[in-house]
Backbone bond lengths (Angstrom), bond angles and torsions (degrees), N, CA, C in turn:
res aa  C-N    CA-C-N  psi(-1)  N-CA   C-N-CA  omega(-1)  CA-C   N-CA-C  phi
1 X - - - 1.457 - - 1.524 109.68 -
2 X 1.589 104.28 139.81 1.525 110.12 178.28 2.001 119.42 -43.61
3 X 0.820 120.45 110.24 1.640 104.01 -175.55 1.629 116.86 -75.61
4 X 1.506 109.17 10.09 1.079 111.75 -169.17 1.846 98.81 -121.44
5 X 0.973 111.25 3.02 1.708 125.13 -175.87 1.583 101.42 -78.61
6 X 1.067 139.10 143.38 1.489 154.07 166.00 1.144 128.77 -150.91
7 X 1.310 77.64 97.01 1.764 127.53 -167.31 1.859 99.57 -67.23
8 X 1.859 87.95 84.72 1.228 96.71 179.56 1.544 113.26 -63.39
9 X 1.764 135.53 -61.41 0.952 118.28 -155.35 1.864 109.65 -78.89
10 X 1.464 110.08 8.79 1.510 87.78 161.71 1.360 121.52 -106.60
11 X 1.482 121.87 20.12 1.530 139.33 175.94 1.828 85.78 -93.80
12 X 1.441 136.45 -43.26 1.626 131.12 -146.40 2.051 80.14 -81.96
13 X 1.391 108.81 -58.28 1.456 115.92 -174.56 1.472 126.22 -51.58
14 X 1.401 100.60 -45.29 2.069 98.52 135.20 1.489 153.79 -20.69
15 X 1.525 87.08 -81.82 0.985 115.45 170.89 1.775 103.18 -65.44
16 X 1.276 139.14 -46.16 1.431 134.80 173.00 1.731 113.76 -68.34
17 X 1.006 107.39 5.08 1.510 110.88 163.95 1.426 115.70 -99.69
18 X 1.570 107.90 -48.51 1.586 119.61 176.19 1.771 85.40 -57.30
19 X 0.874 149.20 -80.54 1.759 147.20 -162.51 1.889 111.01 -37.17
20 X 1.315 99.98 -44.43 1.231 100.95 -167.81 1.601 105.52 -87.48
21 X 1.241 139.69 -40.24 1.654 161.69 176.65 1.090 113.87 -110.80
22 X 1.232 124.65 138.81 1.730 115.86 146.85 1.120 107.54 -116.95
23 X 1.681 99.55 141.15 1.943 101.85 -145.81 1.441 78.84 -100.14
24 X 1.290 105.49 174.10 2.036 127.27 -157.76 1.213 80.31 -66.28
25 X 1.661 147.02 -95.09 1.141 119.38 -150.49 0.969 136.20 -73.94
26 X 1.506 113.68 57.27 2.137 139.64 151.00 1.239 99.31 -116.81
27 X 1.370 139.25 -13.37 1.654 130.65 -142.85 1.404 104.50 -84.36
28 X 1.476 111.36 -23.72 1.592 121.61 163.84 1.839 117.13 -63.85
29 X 1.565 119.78 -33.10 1.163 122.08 163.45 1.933 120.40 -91.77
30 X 0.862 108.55 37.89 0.921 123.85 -178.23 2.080 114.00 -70.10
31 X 1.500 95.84 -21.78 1.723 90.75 -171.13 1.377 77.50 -104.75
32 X 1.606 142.42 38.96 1.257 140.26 134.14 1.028 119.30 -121.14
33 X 2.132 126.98 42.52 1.063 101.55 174.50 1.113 129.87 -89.45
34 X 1.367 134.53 11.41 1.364 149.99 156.42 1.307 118.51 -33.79
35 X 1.436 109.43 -51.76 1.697 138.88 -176.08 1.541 97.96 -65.56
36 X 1.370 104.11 -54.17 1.663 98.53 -173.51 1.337 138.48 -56.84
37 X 1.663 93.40 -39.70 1.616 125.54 162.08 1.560 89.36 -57.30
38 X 1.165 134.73 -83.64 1.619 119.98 -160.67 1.727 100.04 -32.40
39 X 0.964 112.96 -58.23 1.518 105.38 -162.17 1.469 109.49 -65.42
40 X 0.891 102.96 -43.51 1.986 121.66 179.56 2.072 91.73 -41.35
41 X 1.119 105.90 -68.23 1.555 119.63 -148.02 1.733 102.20 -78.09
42 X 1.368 113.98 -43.05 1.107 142.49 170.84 2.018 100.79 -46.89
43 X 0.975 99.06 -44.06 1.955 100.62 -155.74 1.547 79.74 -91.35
44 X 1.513 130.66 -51.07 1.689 124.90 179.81 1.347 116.56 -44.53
45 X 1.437 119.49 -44.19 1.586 151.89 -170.64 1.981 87.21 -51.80
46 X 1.581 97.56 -74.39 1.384 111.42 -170.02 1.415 122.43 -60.04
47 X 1.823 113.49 -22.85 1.660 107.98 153.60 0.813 117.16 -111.17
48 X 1.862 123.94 73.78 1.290 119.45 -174.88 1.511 131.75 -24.74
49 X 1.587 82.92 99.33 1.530 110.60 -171.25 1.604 96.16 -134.19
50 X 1.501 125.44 -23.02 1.511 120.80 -158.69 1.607 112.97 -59.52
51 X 1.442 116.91 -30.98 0.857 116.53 -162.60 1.744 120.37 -77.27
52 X 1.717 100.09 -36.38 1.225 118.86 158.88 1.441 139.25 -60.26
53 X 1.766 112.82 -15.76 1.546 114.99 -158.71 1.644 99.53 -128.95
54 X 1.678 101.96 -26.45 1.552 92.90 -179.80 1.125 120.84 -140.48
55 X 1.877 104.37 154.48 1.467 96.17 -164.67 1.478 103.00 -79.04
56 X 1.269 117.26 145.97 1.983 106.08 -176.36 1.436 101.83 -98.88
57 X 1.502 135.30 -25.81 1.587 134.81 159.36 1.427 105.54 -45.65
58 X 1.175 132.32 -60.63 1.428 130.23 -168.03 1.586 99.05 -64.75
59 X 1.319 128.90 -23.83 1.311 106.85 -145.53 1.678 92.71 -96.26
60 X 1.567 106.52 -37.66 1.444 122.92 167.78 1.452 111.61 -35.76
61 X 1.427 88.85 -42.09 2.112 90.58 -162.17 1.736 103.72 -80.81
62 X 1.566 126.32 -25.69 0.988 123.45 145.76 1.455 136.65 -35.80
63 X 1.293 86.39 -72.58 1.865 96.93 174.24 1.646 123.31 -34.51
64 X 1.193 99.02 -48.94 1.363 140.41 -173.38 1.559 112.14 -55.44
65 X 1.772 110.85 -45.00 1.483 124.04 -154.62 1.996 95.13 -90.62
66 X 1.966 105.09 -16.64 1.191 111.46 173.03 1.712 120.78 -80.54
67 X 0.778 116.58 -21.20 1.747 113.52 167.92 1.171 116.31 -46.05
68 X 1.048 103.84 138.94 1.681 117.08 -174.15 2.003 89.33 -103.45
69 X 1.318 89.35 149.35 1.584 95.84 -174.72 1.875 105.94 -146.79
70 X 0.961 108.13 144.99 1.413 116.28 -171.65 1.406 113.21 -82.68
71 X 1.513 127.84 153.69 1.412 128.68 -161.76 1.695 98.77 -87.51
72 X 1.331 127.34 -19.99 1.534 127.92 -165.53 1.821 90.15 -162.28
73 X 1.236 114.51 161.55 1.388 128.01 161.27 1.778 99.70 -66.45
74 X 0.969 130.64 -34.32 1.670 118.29 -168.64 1.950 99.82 -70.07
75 X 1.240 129.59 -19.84 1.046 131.18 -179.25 1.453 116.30 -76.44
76 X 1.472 117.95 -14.56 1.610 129.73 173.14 1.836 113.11 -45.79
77 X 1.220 89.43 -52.45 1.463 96.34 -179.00 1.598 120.07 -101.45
78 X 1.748 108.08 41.05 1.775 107.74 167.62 0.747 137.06 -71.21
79 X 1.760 102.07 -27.17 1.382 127.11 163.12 1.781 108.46 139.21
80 X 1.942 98.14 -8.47 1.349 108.83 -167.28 1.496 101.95 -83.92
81 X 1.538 116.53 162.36 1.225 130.75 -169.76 1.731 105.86 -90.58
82 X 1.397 131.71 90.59 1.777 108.78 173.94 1.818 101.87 -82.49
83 X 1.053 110.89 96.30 1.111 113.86 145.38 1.484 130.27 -117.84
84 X 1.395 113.94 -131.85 1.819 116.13 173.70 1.420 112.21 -94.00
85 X 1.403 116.34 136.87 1.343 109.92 171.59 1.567 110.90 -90.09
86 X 1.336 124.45 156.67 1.224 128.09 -167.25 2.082 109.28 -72.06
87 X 1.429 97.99 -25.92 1.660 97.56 177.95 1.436 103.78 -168.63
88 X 0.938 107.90 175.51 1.593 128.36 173.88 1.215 117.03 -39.45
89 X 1.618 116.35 -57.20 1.502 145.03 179.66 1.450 95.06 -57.32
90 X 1.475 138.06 -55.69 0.930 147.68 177.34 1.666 127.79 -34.60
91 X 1.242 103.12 -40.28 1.895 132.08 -173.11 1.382 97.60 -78.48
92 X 1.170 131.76 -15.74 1.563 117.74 169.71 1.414 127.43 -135.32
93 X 1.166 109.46 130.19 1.527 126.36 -164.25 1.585 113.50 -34.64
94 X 1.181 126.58 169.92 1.531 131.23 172.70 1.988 100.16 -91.96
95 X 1.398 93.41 149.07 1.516 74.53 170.94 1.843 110.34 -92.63
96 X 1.295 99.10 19.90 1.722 91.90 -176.80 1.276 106.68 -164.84
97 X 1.270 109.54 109.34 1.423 103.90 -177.00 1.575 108.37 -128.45
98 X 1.292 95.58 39.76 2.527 82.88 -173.35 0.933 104.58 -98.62
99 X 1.663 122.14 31.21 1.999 141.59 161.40 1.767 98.79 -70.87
100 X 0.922 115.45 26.13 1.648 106.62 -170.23 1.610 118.16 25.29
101 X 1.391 98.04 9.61 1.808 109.40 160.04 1.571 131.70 -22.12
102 X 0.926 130.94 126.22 1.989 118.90 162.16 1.474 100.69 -32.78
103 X 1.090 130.38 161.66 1.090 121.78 127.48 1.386 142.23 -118.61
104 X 1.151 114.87 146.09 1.841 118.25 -140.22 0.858 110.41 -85.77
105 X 1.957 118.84 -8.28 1.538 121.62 -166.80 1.506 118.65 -79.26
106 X 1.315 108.21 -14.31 1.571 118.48 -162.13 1.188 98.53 -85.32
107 X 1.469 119.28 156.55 0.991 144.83 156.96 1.472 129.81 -49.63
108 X 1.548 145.96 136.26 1.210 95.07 -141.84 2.109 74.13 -153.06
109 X 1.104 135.57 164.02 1.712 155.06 -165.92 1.527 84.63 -83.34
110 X 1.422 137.07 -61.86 1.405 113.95 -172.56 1.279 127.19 -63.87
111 X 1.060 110.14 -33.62 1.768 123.02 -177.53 1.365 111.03 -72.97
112 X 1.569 120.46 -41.37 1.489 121.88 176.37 1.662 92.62 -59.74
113 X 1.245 116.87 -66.20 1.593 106.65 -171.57 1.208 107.23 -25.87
114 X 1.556 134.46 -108.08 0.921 136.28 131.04 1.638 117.46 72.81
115 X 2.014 88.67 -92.91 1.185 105.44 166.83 1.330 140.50 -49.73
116 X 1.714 109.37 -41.17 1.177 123.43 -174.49 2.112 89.98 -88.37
117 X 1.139 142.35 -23.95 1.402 120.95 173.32 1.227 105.38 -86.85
118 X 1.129 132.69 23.24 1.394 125.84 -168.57 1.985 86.87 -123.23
119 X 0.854 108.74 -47.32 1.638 115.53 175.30 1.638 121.04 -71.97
120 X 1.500 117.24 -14.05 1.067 142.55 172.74 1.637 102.11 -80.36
121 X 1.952 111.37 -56.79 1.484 108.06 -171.52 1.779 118.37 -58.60
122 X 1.946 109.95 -23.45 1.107 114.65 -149.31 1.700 99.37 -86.62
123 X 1.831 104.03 -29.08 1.345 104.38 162.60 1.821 85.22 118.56
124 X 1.248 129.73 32.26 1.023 154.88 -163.36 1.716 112.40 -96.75
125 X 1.688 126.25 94.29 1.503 121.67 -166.52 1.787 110.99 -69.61
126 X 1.690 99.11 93.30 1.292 87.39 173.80 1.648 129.56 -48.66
127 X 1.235 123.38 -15.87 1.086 131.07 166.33 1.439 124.45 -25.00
128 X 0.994 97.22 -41.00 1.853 124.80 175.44 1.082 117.25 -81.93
129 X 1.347 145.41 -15.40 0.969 142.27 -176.31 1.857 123.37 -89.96
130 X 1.333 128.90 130.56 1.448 118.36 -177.11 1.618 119.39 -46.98
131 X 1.653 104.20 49.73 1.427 83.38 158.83 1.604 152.51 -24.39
132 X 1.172 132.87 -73.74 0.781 153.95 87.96 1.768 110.52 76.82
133 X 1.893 84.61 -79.38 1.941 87.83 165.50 1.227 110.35 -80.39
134 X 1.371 115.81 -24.32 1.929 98.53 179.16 1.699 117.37 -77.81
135 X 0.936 109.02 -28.87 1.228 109.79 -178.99 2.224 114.50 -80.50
136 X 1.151 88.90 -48.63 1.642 92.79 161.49 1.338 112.11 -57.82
137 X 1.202 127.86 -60.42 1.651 122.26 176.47 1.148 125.66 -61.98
138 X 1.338 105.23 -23.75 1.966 117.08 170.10 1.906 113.66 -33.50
139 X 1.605 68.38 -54.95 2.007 85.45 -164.34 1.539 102.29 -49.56
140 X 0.978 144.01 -16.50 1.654 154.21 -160.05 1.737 99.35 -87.92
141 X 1.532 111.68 -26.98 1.224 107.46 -164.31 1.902 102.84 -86.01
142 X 1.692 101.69 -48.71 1.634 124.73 177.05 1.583 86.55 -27.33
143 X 1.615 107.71 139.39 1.537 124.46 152.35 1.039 126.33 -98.35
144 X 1.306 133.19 -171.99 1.619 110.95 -176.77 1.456 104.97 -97.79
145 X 1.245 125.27 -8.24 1.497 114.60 171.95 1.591 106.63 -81.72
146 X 1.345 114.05 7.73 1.705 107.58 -177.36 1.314 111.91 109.75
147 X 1.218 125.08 -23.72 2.018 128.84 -152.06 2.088 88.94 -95.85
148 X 1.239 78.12 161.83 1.600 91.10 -174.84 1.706 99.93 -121.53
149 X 1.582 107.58 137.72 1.489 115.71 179.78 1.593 99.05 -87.73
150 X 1.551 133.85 156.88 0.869 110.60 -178.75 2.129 130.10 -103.78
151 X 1.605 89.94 8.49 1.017 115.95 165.87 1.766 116.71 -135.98
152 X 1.737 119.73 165.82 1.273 107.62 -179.85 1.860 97.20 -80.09
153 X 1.185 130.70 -30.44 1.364 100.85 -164.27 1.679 112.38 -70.57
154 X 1.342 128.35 41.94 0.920 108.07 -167.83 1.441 141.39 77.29
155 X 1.520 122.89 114.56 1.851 119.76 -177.81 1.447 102.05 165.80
156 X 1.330 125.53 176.80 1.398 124.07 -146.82 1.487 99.21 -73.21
157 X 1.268 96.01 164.15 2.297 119.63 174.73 1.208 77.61 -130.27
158 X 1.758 99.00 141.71 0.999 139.46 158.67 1.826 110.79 -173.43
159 X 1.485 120.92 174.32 1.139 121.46 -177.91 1.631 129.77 -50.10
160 X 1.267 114.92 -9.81 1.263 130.29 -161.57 1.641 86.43 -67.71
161 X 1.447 102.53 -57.84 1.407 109.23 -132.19 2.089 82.20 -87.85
162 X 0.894 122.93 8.20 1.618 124.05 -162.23 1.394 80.25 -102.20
163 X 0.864 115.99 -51.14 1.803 119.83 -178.25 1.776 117.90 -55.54
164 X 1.449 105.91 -39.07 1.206 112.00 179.52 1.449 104.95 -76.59
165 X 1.354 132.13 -46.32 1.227 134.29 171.12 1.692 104.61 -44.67
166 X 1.224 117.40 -73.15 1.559 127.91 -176.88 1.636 108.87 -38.78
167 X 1.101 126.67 -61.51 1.273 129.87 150.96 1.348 135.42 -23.90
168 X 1.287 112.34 -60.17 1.751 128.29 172.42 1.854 94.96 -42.52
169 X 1.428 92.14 -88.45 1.450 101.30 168.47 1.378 132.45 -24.30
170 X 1.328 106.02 -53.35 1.699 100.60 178.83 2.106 100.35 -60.15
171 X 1.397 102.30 -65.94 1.315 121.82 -178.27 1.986 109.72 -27.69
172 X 1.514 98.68 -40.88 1.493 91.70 173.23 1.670 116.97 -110.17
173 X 1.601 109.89 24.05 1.198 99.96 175.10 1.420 133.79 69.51
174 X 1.530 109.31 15.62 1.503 100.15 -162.66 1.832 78.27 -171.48
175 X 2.049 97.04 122.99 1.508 108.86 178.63 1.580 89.84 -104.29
176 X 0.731 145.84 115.68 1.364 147.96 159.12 1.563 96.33 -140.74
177 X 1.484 132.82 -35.74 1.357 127.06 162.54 1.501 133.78 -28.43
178 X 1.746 98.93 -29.63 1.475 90.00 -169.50 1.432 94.01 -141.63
179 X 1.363 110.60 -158.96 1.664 114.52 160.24 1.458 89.38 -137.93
180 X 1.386 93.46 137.59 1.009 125.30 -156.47 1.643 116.09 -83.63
181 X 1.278 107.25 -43.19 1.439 135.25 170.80 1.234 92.47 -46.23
182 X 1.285 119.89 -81.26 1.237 137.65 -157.23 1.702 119.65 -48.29
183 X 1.644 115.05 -43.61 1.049 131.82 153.25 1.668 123.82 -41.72
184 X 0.925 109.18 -64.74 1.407 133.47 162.65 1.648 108.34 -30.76
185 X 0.962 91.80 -65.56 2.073 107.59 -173.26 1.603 85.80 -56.50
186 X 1.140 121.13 -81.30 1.403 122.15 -172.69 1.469 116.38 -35.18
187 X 1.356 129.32 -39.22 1.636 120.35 -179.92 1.608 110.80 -67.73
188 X 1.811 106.17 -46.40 1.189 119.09 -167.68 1.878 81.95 -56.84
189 X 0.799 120.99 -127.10 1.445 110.45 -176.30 1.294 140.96 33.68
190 X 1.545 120.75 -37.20 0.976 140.90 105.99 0.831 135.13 12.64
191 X 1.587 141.17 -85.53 1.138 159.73 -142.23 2.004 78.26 -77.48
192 X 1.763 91.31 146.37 1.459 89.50 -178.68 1.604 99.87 -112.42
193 X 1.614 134.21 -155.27 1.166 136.43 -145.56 1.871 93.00 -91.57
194 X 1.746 104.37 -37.00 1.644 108.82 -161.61 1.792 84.75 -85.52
195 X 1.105 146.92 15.31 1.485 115.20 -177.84 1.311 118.89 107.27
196 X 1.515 124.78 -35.45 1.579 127.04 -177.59 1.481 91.31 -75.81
197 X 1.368 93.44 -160.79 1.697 128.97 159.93 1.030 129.50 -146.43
198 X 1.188 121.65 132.32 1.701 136.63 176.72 1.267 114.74 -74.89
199 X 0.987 112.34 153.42 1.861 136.68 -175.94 1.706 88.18 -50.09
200 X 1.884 121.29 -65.14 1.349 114.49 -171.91 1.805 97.81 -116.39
201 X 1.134 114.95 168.61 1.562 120.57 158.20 1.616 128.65 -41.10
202 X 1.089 114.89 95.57 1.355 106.48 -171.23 1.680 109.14 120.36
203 X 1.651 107.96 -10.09 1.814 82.26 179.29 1.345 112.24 -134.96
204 X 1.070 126.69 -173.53 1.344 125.82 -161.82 1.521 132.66 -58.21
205 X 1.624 111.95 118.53 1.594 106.80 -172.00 1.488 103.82 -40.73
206 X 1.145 105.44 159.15 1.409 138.15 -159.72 1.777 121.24 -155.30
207 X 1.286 113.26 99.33 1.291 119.77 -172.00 1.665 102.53 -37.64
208 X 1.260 119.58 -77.42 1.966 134.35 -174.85 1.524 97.87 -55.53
209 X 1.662 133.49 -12.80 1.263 112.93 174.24 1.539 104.01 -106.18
210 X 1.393 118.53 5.35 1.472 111.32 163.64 1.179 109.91 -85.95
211 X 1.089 118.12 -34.64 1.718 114.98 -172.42 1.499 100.35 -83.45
212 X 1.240 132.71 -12.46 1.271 137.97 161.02 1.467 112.98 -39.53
213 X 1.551 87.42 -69.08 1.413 124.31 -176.39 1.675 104.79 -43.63
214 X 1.178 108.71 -105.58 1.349 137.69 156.33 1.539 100.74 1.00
215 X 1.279 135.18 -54.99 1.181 125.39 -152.89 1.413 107.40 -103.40
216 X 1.538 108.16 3.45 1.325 119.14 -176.59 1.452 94.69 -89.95
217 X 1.213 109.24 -35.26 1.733 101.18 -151.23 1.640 103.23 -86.35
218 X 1.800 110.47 -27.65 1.275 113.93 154.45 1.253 138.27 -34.31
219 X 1.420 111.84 -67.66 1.164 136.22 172.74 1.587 121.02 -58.36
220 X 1.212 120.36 -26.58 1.574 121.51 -172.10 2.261 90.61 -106.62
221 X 1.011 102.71 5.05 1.091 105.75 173.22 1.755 131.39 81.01
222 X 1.378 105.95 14.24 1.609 112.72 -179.43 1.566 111.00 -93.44
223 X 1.167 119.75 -13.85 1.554 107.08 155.66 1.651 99.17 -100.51
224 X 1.565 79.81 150.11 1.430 80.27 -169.17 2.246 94.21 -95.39
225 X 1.294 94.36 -173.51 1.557 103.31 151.08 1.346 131.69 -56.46
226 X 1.636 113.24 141.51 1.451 122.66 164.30 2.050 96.75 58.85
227 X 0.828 110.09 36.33 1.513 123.72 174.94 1.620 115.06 -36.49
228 X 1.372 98.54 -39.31 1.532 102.58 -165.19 1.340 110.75 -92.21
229 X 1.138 120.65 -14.84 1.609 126.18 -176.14 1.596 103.58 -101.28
230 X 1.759 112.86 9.12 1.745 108.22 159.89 1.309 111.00 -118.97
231 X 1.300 106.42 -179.93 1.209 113.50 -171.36 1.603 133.93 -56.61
232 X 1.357 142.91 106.12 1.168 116.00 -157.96 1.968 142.77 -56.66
233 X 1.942 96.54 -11.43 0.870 118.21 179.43 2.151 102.80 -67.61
234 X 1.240 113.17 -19.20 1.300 128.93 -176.96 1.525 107.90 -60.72
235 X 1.201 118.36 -31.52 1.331 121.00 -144.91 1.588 98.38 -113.62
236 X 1.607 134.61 138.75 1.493 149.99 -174.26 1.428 76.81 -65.85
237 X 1.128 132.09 -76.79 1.759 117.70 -159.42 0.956 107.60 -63.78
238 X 1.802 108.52 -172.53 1.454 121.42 157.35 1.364 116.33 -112.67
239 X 1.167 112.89 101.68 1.506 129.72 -164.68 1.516 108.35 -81.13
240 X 1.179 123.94 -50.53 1.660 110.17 166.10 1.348 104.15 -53.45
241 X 1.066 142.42 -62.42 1.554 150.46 169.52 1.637 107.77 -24.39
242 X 1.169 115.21 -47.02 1.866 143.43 -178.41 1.632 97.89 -72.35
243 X 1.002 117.15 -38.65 1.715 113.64 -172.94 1.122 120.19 -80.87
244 X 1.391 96.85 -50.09 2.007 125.69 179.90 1.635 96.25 -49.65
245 X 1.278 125.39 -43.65 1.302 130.25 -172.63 1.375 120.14 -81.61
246 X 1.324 115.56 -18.00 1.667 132.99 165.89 1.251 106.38 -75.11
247 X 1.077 129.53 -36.72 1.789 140.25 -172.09 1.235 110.02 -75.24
248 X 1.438 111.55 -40.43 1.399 94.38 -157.05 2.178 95.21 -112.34
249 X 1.033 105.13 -27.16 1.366 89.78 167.65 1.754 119.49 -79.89
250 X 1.392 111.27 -31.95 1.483 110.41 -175.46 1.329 127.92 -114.68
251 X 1.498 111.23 -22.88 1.889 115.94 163.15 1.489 89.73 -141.14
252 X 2.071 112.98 89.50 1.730 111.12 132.32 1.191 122.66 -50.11
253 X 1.024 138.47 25.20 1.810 120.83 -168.10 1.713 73.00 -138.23
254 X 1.382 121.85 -90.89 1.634 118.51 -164.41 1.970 125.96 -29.08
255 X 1.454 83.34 126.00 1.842 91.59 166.06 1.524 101.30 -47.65
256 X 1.379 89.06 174.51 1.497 107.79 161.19 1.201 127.01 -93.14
257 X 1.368 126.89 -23.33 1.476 113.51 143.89 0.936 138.99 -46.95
258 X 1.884 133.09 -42.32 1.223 154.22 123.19 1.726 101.28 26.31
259 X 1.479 105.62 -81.15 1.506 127.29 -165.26 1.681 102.43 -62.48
260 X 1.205 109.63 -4.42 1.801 102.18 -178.34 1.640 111.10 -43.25
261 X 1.439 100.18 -17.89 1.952 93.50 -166.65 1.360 92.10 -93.24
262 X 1.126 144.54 -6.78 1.578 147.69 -141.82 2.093 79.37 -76.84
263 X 1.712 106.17 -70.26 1.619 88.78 -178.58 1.227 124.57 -78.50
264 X 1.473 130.12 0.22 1.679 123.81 144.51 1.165 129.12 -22.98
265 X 1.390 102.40 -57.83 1.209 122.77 -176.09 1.433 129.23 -73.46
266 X 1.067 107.92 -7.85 1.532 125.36 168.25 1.430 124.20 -82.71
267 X 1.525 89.72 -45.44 1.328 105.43 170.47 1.892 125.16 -57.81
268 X 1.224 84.77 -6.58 1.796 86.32 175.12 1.763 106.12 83.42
């Protein structure tokens, strides 16, 4: 068989099983099935198949039934996160948690992402949605060096979750979630000695924490457009520095012109 063939309709027939079941070995990720559905609906979306395999009302009204929502507006600022919970299982408390455990019930920066691109793919007017508490409760997560935790009880910052924040925000049109500055300072920081970026300041570039990176600074608007055809002194990063590091860890063979789509692609 061709190794270069991609055998679209048995990726759609997959993927329409992962939608309809989740077969036993997911049943352990299960208080992420939110996440899965992104990928599930997301990969159908991309071989236009969505329109044919799923209902997008049902999936909306799902998404939807996962938001965590606050008992009064004075509860915005407790410190708790209302965003999306990752699943069903998720929406209700443990009856025992003095294991100094995570706890799984909260609402959590990846899953809202998630949620809100998953409600975005189905064609879903975020307009409607309680903005409002996610973005007010967001700010609870921001640290003071800029990095976002990805739940309120506490657990690691790093770029992942800066991205999910940056995202939320872009996705609903409205930065009042974070500060922005502050975010910003924290990625640039980031950037490591060869050109990538690390998950935190100081550690090893990381392909998924450049595009972290990168797509943060896009999106909140500090790179500007057509980046590569100005001057590099123009740009908060170091973008020859940023390329050199695309080349040689991920295309040895490609010029550097080649990589012109590398920040296209960030750009959404």
């Amino acid at each position: 068989m061709d190794s270069e063939l991609f055998e679209r309709d048995r990726h759609v027939t997959f993927l329409q099983m992962m939608y309809q079941l989740l077969p036993s070995p997911y049943q352990s990720q299960e208080i992420n099935r939110l996440t899965l559905a992104y990928f599930v609906i997301s990969g159908l979306d991309l071989l236009n198949s969505l329109d044919r395999l799923v209902d997008k009302d049902a999936v909306a009204t799902w998404v939807l039934s996962l938001q965590a929502h606050p008992r009064s507006t004075a509860e915005l600022n407790n410190g708790q996160f209302y965003g999306f919970h990752g699943s069903r299982a998720a929406q209700f408390p443990p009856e025992n948690n003095d294991n100094g455990a995570l706890n799984p019930s909260v609402s959590n920066l990846a899953s809202t992402y998630c949620a809100l691109a998953l409600l975005k793919i189905v064609g879903y007017n975020l307009s409607s949605i309680d903005s409002e508490s996610i973005l007010t409760s967001m700010r609870n997560l921001q640290q003071p060096d800029g990095s976002f935790m990805p739940i309120h009880t506490g657990a690691e910052t790093d770029l992942r979750f800066v991205f999910c924040a940056v995202a939320i925000c872009h996705m609903l049109g409205n930065w009042s979630g974070m500060d922005k500055e502050k975010a910003k300072e924290y990625i640039l920081k980031c950037q490591s000695y060869d050109g990538g970026f690390g998950l935190v300041p100081g550690s090893e570039s990381h392909g998924g924490a450049t595009y972290c990176g990168v797509t943060s600074l896009c999106l909140m608007g500090f790179i500007e457009d057509e980046i590569l055809s100005k001057n590099a002194p123009s740009s908060i990063i170091d973008v020859p520095l940023l390329l050199d590091w695309c080349v040689q860890v991920y295309f040895p063979t490609y010029t550097l012109q080649a990589l012109s789509g590398f920040l296209e692609i960030v750009r959404f």
